[in-house]
N, C-alpha and C positions, 0 to 999 in steps of 0.2 A: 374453538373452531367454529362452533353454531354461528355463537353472536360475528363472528369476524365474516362468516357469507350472510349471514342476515342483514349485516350492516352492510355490507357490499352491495346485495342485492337491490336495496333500499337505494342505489347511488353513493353510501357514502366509501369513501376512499383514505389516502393516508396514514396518517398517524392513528387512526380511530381505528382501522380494523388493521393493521399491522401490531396493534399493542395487544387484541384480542390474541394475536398469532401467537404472541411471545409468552401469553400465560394458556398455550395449549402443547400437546406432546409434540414430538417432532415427527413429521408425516411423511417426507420428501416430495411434496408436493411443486408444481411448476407453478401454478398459481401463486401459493403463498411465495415462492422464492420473488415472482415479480412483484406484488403485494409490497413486499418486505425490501427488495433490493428501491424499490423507486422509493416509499417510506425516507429510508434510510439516505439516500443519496438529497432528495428535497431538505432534510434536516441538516446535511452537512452542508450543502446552500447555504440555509439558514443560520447558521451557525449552532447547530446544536447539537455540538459534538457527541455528545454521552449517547443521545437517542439514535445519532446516525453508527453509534458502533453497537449500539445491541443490536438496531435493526437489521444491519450491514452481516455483523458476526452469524445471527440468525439463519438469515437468510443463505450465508454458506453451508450452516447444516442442514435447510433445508436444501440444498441442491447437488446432484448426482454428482459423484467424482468425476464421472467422466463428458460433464457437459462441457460443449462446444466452446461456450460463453464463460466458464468459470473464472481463467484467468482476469478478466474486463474486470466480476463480481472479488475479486481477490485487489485487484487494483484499487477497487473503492472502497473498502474496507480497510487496506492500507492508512490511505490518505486519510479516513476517520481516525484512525487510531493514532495517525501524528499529529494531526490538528490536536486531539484530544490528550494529549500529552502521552502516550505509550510507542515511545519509539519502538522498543524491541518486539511487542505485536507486530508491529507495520514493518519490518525486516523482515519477519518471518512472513506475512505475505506477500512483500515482493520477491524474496527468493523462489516461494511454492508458482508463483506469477510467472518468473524468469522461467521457470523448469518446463511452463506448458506452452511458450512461445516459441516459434521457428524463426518469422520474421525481422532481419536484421535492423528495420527501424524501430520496430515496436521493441525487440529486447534494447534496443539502444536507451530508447528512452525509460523502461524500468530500470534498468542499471542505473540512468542519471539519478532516478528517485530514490532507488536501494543507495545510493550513495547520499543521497541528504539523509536518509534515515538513519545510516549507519554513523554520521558527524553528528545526527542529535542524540545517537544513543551513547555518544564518545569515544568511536570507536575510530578513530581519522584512519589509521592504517587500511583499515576495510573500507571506507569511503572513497578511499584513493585507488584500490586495487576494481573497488565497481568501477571506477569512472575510466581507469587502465582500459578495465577489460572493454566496457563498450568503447571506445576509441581503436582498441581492438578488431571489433567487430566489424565497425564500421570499415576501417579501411580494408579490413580481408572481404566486403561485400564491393568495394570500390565506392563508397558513396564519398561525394565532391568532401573537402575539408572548407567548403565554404557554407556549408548546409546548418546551420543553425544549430541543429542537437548535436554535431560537432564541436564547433564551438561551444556548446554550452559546456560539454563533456570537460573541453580542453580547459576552458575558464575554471570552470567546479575544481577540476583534477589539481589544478594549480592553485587556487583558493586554499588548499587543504593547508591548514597549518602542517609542518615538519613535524614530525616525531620524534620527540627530545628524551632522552633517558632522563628519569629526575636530576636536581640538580645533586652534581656529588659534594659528598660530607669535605668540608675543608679539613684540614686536619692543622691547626698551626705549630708550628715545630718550636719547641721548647729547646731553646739553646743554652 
């Protein structure tokens, strides 16, 4: 915690004093959570996955349950965690994401993404029932069906491979 405001202090920024954070107790501080959530988000930029989901994961312990902004901090977190090959992580923050949103475009569009999530974790049936629901949504809010995340919903919902019961055992009949 010292070195991570020492280095702060100093100017320096990023990954340098974000990594201090991760090897200090957890504080629930607002600082480190911005610290930590920008860290993280610059990395997943970057491509660096691993470091943008410590950072990202971190940073949600360090931040109050009932902040404002958590869900935004739950979305990017997400998105590390699928880049980063852990679908079922990134489900479970889009779900906790869905659950603190009201707004019918912004849940529209986590639904679109809990439904990629749920097709990389191989779950097609739940992928299909996200992309249901925000089309759902959408039209119980009246938004145009020409609006883009509409569409994308309809396109995704319909991409979903079918749900096929394995193939059944032949059985060939001995006559």
């Amino acid at each position: 915690e010292r070195a991570a405001r020492i280095l702060h202090s100093f100017g320096g920024a990023g990954t340098g004093v974000a990594a201090h954070i991760l090897h200090s107790p957890v504080a629930h501080d607002e600082w480190r959570v911005s610290v930590l959530a920008n860290a993280g988000r610059a990395a997943l930029t970057s491509g660096s996955t691993d470091d943008a989901v410590a950072f990202l994961e971190r940073a949600l312990l360090e931040m109050r349950e009932d902040d404002s902004r958590r869900h935004e901090l739950l979305m990017d977190a997400a998105r590390a965690n699928l880049a980063a090959g852990e679908p079922t992580v990134a489900v479970a923050h889009w779900r906790e994401a869905l659950a603190l949103v009201r707004d019918s475009g912004a849940r529209s569009r986590i639904l679109a993404n809990l439904g990629n999530a749920l097709f990389e974790a191989g779950d097609s049936v739940a992928a299909e029932a996200a992309y249901a629901q925000g089309i759902s949504e959408l039209t119980a809010a009246r938004i145009a069906t020409t609006e883009p995340i509409y569409r994308e919903l309809v396109a995704r919902g319909q991409s979903v491979p079918p749900s096929l019961p394995p193939n059944p055992t032949i059985h060939a009949r001995a006559d």
